[in-house]
RODO-2510 file (C-alpha; in nm, 4 decimals, decimal comma):
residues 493
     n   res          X          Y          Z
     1     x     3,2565     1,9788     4,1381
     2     x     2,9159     2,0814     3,9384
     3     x     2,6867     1,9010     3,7825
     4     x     2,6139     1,9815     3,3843
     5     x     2,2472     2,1096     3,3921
     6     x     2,0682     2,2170     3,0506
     7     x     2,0833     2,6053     2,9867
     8     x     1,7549     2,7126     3,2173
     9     x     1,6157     2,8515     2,8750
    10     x     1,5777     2,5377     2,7243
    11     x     1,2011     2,3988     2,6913
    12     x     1,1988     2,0723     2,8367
    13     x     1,0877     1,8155     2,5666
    14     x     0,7815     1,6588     2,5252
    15     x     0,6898     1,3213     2,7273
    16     x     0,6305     1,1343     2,3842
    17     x     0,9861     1,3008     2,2553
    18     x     1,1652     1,1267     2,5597
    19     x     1,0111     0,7981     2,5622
    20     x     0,8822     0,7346     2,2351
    21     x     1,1994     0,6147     2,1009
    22     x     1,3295     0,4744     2,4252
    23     x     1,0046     0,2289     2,3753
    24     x     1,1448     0,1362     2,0750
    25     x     1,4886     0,0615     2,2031
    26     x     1,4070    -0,1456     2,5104
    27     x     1,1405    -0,3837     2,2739
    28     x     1,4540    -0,4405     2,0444
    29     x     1,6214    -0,5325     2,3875
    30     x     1,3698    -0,7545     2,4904
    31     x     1,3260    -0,9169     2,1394
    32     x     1,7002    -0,9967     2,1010
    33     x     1,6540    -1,1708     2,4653
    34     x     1,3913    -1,3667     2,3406
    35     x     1,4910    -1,4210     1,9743
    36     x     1,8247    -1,6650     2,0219
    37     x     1,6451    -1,8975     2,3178
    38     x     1,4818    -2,1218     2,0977
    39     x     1,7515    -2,1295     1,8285
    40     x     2,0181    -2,2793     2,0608
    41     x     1,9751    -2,5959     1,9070
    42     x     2,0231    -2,5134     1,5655
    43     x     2,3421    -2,3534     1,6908
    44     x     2,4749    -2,6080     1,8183
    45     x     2,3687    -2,8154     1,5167
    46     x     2,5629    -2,5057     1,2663
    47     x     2,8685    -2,5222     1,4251
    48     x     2,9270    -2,9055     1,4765
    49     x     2,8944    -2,8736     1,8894
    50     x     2,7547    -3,0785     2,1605
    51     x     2,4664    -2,9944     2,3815
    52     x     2,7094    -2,9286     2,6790
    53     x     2,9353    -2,6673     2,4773
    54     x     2,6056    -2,5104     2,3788
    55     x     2,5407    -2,4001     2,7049
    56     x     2,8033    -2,1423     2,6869
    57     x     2,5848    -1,9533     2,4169
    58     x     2,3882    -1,7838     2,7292
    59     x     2,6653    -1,8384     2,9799
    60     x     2,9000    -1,6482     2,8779
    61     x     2,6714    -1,3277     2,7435
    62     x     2,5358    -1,3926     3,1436
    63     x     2,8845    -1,3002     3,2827
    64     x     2,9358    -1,0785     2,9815
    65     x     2,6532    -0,8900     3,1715
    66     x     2,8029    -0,9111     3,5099
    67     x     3,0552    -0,7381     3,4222
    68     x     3,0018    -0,4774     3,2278
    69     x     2,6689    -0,3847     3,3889
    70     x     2,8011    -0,1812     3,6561
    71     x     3,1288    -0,0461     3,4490
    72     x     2,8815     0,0492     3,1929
    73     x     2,6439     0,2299     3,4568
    74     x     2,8726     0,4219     3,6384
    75     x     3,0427     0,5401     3,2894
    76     x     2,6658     0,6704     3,2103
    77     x     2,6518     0,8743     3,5244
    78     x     3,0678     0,9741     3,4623
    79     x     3,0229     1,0484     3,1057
    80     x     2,6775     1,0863     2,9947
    81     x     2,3803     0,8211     3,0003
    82     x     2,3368     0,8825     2,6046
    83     x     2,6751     0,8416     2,5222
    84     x     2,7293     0,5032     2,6766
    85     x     2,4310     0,3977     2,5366
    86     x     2,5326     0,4481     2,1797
    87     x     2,8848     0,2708     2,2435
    88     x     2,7183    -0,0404     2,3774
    89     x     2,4519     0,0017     2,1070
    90     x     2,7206     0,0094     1,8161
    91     x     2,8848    -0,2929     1,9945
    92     x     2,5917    -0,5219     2,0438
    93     x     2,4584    -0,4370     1,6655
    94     x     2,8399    -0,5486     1,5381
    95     x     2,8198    -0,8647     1,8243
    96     x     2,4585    -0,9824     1,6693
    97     x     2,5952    -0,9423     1,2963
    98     x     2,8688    -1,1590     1,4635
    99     x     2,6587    -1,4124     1,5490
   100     x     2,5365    -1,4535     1,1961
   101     x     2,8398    -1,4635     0,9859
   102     x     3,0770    -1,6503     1,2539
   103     x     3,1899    -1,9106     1,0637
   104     x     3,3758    -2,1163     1,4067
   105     x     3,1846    -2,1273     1,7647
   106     x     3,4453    -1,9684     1,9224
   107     x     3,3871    -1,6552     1,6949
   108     x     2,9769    -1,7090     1,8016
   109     x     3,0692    -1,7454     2,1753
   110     x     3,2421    -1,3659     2,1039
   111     x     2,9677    -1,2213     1,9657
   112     x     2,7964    -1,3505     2,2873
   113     x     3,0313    -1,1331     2,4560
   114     x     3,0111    -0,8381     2,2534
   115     x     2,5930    -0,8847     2,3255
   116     x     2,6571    -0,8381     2,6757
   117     x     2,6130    -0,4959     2,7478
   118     x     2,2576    -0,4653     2,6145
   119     x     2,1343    -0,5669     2,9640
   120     x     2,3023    -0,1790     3,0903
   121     x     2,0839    -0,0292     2,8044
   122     x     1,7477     0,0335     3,0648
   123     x     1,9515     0,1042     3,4035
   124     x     2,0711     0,4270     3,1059
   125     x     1,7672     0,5097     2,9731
   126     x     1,5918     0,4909     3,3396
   127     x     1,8453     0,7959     3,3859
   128     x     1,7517     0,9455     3,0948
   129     x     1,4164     0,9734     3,2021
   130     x     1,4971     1,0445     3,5509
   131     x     1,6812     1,3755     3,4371
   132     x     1,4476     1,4972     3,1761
   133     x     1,0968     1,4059     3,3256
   134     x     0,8983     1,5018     3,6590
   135     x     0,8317     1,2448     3,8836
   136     x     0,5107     1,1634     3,7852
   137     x     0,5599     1,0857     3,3979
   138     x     0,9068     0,9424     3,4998
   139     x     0,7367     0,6474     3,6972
   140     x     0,5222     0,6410     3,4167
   141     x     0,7750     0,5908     3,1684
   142     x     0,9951     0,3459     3,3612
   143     x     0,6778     0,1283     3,3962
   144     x     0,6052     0,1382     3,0479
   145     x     0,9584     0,0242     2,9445
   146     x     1,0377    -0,2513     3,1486
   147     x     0,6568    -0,3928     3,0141
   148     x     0,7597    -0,3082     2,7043
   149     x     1,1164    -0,5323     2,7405
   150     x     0,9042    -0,7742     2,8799
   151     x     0,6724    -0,8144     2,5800
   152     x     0,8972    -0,7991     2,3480
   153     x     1,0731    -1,0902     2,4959
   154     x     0,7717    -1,2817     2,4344
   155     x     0,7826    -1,1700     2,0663
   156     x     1,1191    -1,2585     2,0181
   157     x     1,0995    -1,5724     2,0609
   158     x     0,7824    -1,6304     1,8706
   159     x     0,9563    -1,4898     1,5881
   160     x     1,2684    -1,6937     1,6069
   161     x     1,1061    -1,9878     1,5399
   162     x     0,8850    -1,8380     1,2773
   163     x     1,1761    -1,6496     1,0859
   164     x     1,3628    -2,0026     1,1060
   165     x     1,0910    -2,1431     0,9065
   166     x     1,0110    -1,9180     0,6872
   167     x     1,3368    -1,8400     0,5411
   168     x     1,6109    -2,0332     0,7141
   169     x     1,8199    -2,0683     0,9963
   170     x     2,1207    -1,8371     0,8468
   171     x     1,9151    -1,5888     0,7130
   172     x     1,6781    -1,5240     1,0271
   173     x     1,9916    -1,4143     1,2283
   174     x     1,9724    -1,0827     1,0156
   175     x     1,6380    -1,0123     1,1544
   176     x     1,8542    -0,8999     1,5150
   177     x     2,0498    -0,7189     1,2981
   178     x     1,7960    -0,4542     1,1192
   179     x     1,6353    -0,4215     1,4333
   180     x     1,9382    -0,3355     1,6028
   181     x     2,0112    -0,1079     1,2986
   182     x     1,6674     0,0973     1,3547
   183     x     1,7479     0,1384     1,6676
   184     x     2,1080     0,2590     1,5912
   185     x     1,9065     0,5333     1,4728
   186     x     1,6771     0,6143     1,6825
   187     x     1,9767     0,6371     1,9606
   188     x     2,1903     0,8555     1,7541
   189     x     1,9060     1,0850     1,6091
   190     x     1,6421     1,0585     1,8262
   191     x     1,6495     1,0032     2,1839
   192     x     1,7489     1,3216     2,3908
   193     x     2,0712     1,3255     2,6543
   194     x     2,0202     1,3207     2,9592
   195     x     2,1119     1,6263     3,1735
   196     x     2,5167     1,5670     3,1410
   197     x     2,7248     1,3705     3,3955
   198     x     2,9684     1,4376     3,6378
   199     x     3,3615     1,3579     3,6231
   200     x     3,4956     1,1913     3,9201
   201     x     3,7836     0,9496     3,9696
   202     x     3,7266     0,6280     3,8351
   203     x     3,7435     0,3692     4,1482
   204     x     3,8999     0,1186     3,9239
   205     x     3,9730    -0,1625     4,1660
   206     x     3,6158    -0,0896     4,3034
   207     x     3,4551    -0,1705     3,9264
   208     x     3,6977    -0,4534     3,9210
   209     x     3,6029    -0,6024     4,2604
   210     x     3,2768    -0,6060     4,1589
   211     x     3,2994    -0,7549     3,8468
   212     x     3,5170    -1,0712     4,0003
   213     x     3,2589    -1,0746     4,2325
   214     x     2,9902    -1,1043     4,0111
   215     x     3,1850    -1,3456     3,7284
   216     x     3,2755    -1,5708     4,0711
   217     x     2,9454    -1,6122     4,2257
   218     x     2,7345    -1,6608     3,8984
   219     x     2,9820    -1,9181     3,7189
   220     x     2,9599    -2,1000     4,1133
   221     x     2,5679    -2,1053     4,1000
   222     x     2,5687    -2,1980     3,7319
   223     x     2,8146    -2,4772     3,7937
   224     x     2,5482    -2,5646     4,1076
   225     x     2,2753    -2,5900     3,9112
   226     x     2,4496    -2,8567     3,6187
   227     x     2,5993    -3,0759     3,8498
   228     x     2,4715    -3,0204     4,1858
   229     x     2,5865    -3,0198     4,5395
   230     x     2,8671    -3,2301     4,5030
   231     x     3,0734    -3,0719     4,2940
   232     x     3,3991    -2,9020     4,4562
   233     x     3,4614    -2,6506     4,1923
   234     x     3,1209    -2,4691     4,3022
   235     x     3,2079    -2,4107     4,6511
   236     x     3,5495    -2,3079     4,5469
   237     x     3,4315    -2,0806     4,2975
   238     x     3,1440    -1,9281     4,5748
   239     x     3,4239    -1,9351     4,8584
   240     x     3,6328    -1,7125     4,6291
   241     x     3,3541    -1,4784     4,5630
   242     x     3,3110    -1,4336     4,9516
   243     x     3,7090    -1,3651     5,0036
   244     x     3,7008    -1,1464     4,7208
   245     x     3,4113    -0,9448     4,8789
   246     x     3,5045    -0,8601     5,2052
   247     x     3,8475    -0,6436     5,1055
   248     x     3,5770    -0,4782     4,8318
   249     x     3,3445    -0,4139     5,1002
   250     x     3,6569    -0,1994     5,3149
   251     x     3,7406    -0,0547     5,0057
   252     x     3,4499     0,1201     4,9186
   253     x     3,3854     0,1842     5,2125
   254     x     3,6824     0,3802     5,2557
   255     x     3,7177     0,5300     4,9522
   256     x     3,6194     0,8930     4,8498
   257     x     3,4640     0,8346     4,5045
   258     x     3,3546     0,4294     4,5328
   259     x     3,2359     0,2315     4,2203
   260     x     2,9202     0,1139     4,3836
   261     x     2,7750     0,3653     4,7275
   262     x     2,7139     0,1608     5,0132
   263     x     2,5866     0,3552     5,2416
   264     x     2,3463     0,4745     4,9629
   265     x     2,2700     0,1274     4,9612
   266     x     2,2186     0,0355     5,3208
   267     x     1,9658     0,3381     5,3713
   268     x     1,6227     0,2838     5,4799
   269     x     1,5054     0,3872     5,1544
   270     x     1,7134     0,2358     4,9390
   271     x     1,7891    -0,0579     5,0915
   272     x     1,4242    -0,2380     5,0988
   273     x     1,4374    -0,1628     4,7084
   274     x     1,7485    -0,3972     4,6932
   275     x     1,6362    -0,6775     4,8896
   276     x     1,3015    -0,7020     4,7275
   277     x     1,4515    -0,6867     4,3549
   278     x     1,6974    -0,9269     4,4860
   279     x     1,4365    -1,1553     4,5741
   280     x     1,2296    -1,0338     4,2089
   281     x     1,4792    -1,1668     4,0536
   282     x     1,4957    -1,4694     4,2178
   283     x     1,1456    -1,5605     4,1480
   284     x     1,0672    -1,4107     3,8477
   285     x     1,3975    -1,5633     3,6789
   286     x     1,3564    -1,9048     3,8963
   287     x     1,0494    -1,9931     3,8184
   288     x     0,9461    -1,9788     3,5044
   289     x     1,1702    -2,2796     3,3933
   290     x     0,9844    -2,5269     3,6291
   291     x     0,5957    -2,3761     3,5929
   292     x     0,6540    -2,4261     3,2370
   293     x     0,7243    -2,7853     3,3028
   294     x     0,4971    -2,8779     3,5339
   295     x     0,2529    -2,7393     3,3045
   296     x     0,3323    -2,9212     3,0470
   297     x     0,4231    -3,2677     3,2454
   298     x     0,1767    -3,5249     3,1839
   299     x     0,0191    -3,6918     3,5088
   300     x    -0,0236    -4,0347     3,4064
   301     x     0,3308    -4,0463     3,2545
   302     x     0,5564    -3,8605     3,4535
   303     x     0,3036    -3,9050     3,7929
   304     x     0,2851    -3,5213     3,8105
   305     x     0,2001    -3,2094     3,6316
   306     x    -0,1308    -3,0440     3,4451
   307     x    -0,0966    -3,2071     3,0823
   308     x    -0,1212    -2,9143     2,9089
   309     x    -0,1035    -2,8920     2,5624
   310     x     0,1819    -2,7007     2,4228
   311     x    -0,0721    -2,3977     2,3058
   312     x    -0,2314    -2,4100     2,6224
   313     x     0,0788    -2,3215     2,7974
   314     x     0,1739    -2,1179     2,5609
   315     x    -0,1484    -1,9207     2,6472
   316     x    -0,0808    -1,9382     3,0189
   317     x     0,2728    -1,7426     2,9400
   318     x     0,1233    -1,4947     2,7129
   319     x    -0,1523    -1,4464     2,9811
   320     x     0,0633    -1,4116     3,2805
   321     x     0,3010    -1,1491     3,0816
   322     x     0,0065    -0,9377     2,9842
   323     x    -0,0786    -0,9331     3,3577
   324     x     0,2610    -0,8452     3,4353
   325     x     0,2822    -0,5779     3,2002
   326     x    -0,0757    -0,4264     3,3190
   327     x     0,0907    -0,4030     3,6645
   328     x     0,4064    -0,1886     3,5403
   329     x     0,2595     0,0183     3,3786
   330     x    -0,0286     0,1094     3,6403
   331     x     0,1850     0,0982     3,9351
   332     x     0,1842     0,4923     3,8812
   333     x    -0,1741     0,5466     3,9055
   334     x    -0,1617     0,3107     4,1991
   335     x     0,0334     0,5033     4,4431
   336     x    -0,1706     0,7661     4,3701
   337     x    -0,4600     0,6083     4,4811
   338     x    -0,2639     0,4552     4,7699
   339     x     0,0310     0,5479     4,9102
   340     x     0,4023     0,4737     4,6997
   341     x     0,4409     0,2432     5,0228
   342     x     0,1120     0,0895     4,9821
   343     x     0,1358     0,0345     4,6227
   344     x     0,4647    -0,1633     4,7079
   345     x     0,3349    -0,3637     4,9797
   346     x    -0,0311    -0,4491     4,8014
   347     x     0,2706    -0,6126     4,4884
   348     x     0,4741    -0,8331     4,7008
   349     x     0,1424    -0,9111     4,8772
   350     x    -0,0482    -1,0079     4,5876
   351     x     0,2536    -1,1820     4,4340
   352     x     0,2739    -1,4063     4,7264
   353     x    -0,1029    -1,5324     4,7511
   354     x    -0,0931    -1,6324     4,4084
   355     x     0,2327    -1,8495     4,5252
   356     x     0,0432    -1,9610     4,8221
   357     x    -0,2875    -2,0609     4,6253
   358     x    -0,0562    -2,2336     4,3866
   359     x     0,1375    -2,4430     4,6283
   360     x    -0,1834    -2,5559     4,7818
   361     x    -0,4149    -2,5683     4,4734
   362     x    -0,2294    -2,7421     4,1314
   363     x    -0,3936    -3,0404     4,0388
   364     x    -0,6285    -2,8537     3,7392
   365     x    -0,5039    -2,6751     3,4173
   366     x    -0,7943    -2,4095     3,5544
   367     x    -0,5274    -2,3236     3,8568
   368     x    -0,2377    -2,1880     3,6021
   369     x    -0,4863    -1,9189     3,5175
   370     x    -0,6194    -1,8487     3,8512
   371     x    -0,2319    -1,8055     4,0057
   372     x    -0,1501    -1,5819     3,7055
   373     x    -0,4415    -1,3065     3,7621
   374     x    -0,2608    -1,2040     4,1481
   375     x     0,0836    -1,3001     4,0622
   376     x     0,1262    -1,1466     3,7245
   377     x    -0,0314    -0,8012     3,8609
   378     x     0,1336    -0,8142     4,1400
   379     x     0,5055    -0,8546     4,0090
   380     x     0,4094    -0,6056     3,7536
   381     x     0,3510    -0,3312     4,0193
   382     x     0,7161    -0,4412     4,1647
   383     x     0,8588    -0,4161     3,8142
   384     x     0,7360    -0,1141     3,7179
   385     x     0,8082     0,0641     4,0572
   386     x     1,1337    -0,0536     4,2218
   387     x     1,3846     0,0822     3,9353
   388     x     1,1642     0,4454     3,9321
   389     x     1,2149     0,4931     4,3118
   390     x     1,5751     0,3679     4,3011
   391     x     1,6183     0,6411     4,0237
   392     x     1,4032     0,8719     4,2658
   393     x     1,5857     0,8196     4,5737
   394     x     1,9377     0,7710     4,4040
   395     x     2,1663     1,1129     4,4231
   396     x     2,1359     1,2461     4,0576
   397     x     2,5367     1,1568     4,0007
   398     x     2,4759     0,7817     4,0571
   399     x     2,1725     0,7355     3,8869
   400     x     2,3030     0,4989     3,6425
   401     x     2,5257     0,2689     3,9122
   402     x     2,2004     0,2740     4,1307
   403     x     1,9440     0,1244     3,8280
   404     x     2,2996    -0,1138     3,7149
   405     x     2,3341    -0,2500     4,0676
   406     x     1,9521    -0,3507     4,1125
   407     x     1,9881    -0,5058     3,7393
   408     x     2,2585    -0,7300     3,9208
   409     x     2,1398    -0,7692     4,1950
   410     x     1,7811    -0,9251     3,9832
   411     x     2,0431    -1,1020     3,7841
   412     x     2,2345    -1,2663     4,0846
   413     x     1,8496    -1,3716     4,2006
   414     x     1,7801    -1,5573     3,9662
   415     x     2,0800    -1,7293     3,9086
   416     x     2,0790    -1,8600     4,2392
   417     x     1,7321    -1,9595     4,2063
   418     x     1,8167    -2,1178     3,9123
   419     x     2,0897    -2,3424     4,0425
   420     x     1,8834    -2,4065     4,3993
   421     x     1,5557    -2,5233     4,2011
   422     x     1,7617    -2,7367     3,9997
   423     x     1,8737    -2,9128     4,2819
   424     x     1,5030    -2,9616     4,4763
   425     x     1,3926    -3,1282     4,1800
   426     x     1,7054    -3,3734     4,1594
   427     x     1,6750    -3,4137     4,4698
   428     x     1,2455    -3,4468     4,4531
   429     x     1,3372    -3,7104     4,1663
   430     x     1,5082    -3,9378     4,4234
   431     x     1,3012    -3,9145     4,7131
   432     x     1,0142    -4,1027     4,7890
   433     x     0,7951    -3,8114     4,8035
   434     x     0,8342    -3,7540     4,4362
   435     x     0,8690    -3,5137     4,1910
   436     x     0,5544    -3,3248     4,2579
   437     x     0,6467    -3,2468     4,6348
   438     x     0,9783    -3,0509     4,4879
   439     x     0,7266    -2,8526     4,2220
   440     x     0,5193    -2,7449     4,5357
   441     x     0,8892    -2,6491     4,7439
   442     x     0,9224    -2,4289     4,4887
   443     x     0,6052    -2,2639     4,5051
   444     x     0,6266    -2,2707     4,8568
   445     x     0,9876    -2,0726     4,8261
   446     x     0,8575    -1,8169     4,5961
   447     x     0,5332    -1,7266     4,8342
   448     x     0,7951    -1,7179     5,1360
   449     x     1,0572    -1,4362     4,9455
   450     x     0,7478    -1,2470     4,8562
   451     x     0,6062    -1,2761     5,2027
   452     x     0,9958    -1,1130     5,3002
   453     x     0,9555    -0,8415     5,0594
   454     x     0,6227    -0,7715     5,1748
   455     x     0,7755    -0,6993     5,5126
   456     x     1,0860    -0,5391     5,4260
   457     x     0,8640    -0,2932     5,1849
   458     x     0,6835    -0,2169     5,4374
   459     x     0,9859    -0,0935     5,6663
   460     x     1,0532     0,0765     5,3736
   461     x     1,0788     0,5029     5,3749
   462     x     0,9091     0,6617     5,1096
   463     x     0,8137     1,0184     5,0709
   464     x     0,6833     1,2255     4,7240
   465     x     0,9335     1,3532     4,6818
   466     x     1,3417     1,2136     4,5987
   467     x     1,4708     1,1934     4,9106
   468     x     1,6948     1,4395     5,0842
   469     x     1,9092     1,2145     5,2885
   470     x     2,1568     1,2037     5,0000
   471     x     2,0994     1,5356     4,8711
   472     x     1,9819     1,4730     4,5356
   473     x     1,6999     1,6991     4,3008
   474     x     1,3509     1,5894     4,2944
   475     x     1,3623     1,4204     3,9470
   476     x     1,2622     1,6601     3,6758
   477     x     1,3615     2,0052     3,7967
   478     x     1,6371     2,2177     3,6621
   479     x     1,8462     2,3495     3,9058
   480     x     2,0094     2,6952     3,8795
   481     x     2,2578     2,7482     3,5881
   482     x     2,6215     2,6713     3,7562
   483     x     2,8517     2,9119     3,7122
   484     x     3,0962     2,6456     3,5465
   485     x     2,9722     2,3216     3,3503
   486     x     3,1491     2,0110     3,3989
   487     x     3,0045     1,8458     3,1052
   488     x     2,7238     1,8521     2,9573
   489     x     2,6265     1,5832     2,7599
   490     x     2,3506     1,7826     2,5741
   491     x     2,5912     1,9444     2,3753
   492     x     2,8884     1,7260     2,3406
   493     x     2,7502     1,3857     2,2099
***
């Protein structure tokens, strides 16, 4: 079986013609991620709910993501990266119009669903770039798009509350909605296909595993992290994901063509890239919920905190995710002042001082900023770099499933971090030691997981070039034409 290459005559494109538009896409992506967050009230509010049935607004688009993540991904590198990414764009755009005409919640809590899939649009557009760019502008690119989700984030959800304002809550829901509609475009018109994909059986119990594994384990953490230790129907929900895991586990192990490569995954380059966006994720998704608070928390009410002002943290956010954004997008020019391996060991490093400096040093508004400047570069260098060498060191036919499972895998981080901060402050709340000891457990967690991925980068194989242990192309290059074409996505979609 052959992969589709482009003709060999074709002039590659132009960096700015791959990524211009792709910029474009993944800011809409991050806006929409920001945009509903603040409006979950008003939700609630519109459709006559409670604050508990509210909750399922981001559940369910959460396991919305679990699942079709992966399917999504491995369709990309099946079918085409492009293609995919137009069905899930087409399906999001009619899930956020949804969202603003549903006239019951249970037609909004479907539009959540139908919103799921965005989070599979960079794991296809990091394969996009992976086939069409050298190595070089590809780490480039990734670094500038996964800064570029991030900040638009931020604007989202500046502009949800401003939109709300300005002209209503009903009417600001179309703002998704011609956004998403641009970008309709620019998917359809203007971004390039990747290189084609490859038609293999579809490991359809393997997807499925996964999936139940994934919809399991996050509704068990979520469940956690509401009610806490005691409840039964977390540990039954966690124990299932664990019984459901080891027959998937045999499985695709077994199998010819598996849903998700494990020994790709267990590989001495691949597999420090996992565990250190697993533990990304769990920091950079854990956290932010309790630095914002203890920000915010005012000393000589609540006994702990910084008693900021609410534009002051605001500032401390907006500071910390232009650091961020700095570090993905220089993480290129980086590694090639230091090595790739360097580069990800001076991340996780710098990441976990600024956790250690905070844990020891928090009783000033002066230490937010100080904790940002290491932390925010360093998880930027990590952001920007561990999808573009798990694209690099992928084999070009799972390129999609590779970037999919390390979106998970961030995902899964963070929900666990979630539900296990939750409970150290509960439990901080009770104790004699007060709430300020569980703030500075937290801190102390976060520098300890970076200290982990400082040491498992640094086990870490990494060469210049993709490597050959799986037999895949450096990224860029166009092999010689086959003498049969699979598919090739270039032409077809």
């Amino acid at each position: 079986m052959q992969r589709a290459v482009p003709p060999p005559t074709r002039r590659a494109p132009s960096l700015l013609g791959i990524i211009g538009f792709l910029v474009f896409v993944e800011f809409v992506s991050g806006f929409l991620q920001g945009f509903y967050d603040p409006l979950q009230k008003l939700f609630a509010t519109h459709h006559g709910v409670s604050d508990a049935d509210i909750t399922w607004f981001q559940t369910i688009q959460g396991l919305s993501a679990a699942i079709s993540v992966p399917l999504l991904a491995k369709f990309g590198d099946m079918f085409g990266h492009r293609r995919i990414l137009r069905i899930t764009m087409v399906l999001v755009t009619a899930g956020a119009l949804l969202s603003a005409l549903a006239p019951t919640f249970e037609l909004l809590l479907a539009s959540r669903v139908m919103m799921g899939p965005l989070a599979v649009w960079l794991p296809l557009e990091i394969a996009i770039i992976h086939h069409r760019l050298n190595r070089d502008d590809a780490r480039r690119s990734i670094g500038i798009l996964v800064s570029i989700l991030t900040i638009g984030a931020i604007v989202g959800t500046i502009a949800g509350g401003v939109a709300t304002s300005l002209v209503g809550f009903t009417t600001a829901l179309f703002v998704p909605v011609v956004l998403l509609l641009l970008a309709c475009y620019a998917v359809f018109f203007r971004i390039p296909a990747s290189s084609g994909g490859v038609r293999t059986r579809i490991d359809g119990l393997g997807l499925a595993g996964l999936a139940v594994i994934m919809v399991l384990l996050l509704s068990g953490m979520n469940v956690l992290a509401k009610s806490g230790l005691a409840d039964i129907r977390a540990w039954l929900l966690i124990g299932a994901s664990a019984a459901v895991l080891v027959p998937w586990i045999v499985w695709e192990r077994r199998i010819e063509s598996p849903a998700v490569n494990l020994r790709l995954l267990a590989s001495r380059s691949l597999a420090p890239l996992y565990v250190s966006g697993f533990m990304f994720g769990f920091v950079m998704f854990g956290f932010q919920t309790p630095f914002i608070t203890f920000s915010a928390s005012d000393p000589s009410k609540d006994g702990y905190g910084l008693g900021m002002p609410t534009l002051t943290v605001s500032l401390a956010v907006a500071f910390f995710t232009l650091l961020t954004a700095i570090g993905a997008i220089t993480f290129t020019a980086a590694s090639h002042r230091m090595s790739m391996k360097a580069t990800l060991v001076c991340g996780a490093g710098l990441a976990a001082s600024g956790f250690i400096f905070f844990a020891m040093v928090h009783d000033a508004p002066w230490t937010v900023f100080a904790f940002a400047i290491p932390t925010g570069l360093g998880m930027g260098l990590l952001m920007g770099a561990l999808p573009a060498l798990i694209a690099e060191y992928a084999p070009d036919t799972d390129t999609g499933i590779a970037a999919g499972v390390y979106n998970s895998l961030r995902t899964l981080g963070g929900s666990i971090a979630g539900a296990l901060f939750a409970i150290i402050l509960s439990i901080a709340l009770t104790s004699n030691e007060g709430t300020e000891a569980g703030y500075t457990i937290i801190w102390s967690v976060c520098a300890v997981l970076f200290l982990a991925s400082t040491a498992a980068l640094a086990f870490g194989k990494y060469s210049l070039s993709t490597s050959p242990e799986f037999g895949s192309t450096p990224t860029g290059t166009v092999p010689q034409a086959p003498t049969s074409i699979t598919l090739n996505e270039g032409h077809t979609s």
